[in-house]
N, C-alpha and C positions, 0 to 999 in steps of 0.2 A: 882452665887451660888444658889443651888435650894434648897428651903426651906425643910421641917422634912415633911409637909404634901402635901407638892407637889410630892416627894418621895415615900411617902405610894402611893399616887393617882396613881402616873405611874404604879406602881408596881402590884398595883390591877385591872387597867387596861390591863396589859400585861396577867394576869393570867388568864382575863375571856375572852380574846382574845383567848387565847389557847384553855380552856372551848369551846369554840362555833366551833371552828375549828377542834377539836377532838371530838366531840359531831355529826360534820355535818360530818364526812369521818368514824364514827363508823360505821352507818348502811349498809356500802358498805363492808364491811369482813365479818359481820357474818348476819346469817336470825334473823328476829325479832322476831320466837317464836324458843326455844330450840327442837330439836324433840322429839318426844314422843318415851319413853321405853317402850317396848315389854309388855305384863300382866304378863308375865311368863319369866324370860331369859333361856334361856335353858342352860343345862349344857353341860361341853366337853364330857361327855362319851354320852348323849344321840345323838350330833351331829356327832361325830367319833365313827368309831366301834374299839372295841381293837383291837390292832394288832396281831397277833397270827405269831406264827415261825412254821414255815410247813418244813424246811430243816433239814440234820442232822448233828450234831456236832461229831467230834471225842470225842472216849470214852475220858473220866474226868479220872486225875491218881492222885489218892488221896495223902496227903500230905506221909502218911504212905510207900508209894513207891517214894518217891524222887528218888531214886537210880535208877529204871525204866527208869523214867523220864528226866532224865538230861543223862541219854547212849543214850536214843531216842532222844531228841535232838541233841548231839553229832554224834550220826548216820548219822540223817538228813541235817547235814549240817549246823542247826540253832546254831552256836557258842556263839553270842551276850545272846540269849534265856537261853543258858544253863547256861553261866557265871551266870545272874540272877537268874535264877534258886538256882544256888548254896548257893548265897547272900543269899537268901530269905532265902533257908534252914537254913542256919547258922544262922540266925537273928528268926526264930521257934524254933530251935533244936541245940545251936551251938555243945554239945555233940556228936549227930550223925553225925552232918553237920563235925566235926573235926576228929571224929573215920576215918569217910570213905575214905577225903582226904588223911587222915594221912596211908592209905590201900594203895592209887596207888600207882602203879608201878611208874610214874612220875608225876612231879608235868605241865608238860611243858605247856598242856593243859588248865590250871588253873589256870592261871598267872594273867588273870584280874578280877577271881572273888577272888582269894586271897589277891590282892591290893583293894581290894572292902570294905573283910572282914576286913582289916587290920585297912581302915579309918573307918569303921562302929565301932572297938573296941573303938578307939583314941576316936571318938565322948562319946560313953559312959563313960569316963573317966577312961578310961588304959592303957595311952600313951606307957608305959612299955612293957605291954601285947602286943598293938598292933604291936610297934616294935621286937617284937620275932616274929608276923607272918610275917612279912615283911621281916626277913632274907630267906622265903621262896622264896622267889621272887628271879627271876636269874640277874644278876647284869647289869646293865645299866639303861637305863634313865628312865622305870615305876617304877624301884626298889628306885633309886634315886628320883621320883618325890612325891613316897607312903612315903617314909622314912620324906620326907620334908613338907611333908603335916601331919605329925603325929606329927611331932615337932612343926607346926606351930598350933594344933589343940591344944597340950598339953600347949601352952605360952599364946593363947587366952584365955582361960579359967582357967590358973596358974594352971595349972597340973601339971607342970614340972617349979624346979626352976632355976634362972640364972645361977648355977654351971651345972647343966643339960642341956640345952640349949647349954652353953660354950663347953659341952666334944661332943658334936655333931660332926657326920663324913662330915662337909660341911666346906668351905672356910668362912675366918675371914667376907668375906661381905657378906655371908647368914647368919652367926650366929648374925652380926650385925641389918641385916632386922627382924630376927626374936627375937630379945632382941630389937627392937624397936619398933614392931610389922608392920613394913610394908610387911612381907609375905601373909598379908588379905587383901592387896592391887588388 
């Protein structure tokens, strides 16, 4: 059995064994004096020059012409673009953004910036609301997925209560995910 101060002894021993060891393999990683800083450091702009845009952009179409905008898109081909486009408007202006939709001839066009608008309502809390835009939507599986996402968004946040939930147009085991809240899964 080894004594209280033959214990310490080892112990202090082993410490300044390491000391001399890490002391002798220091001066091998780094230089012995730090180097010296600049008088002056210089700043980014006096080292880089600004970058300047020398190309041209297509004309800017102010928020005030949406309307413009999202037919030029739709022209173009850029569908994705327009959808958001449209988002966008309605989340600025949803008055105009709803006038105009509410003008086309069809809705066919604008199926996914309507299931866009529909969750952007739900978030804001008017699961109600948003479910009357979702009847806009034509019937199958984005209609169904907008619809269940606005239920799920109205239960997460107790928008809607479990009699509301219950009269839901889904089967007993969505209504059950969503009364137990595994639809945020």
């Amino acid at each position: 059995m080894m004594s209280r101060t033959t214990g310490i002894g080892l112990g202090g021993l082993i410490l300044a064994m390491v000391a001399v060891f890490l002391s002798s393999t220091h001066h091998l990683d780094r230089p012995s004096q730090p180097p010296s800083l600049p008088a002056k450091v210089p700043r980014v702009t006096e080292v880089l020059p600004q970058p300047r845009f020398t190309g041209t952009l297509p004309p800017a179409r102010p928020p005030a012409d949406r309307k413009a905008n999202i037919l030029h898109l739709l022209q173009d081909g850029e569908v994705r673009k327009a959808q958001t486009a449209i988002s966008e408007w309605y989340t600025a202006d949803p008055d105009a953004a709803g006038a105009w939709l509410e003008n086309q001839p069809s809705w066919e066009e604008y199926q996914p910036a309507i299931s866009q608008i529909a969750k952007e309502i739900a978030e804001t809390g008017y699961p109600m609301e948003a479910l009357e835009w979702a009847k806009l939507l034509n019937t199958g599986e984005n209609r169904e997925e907008t619809i269940f996402a606005i239920y799920a968004t109205g239960r997460r946040y107790n928008w809607l209560t479990d009699e509301e939930i219950r009269a839901a147009p889904f089967s007993q085991k969505k209504v059950e995910d969503l009364l137990n809240g595994a639809a945020d899964d």
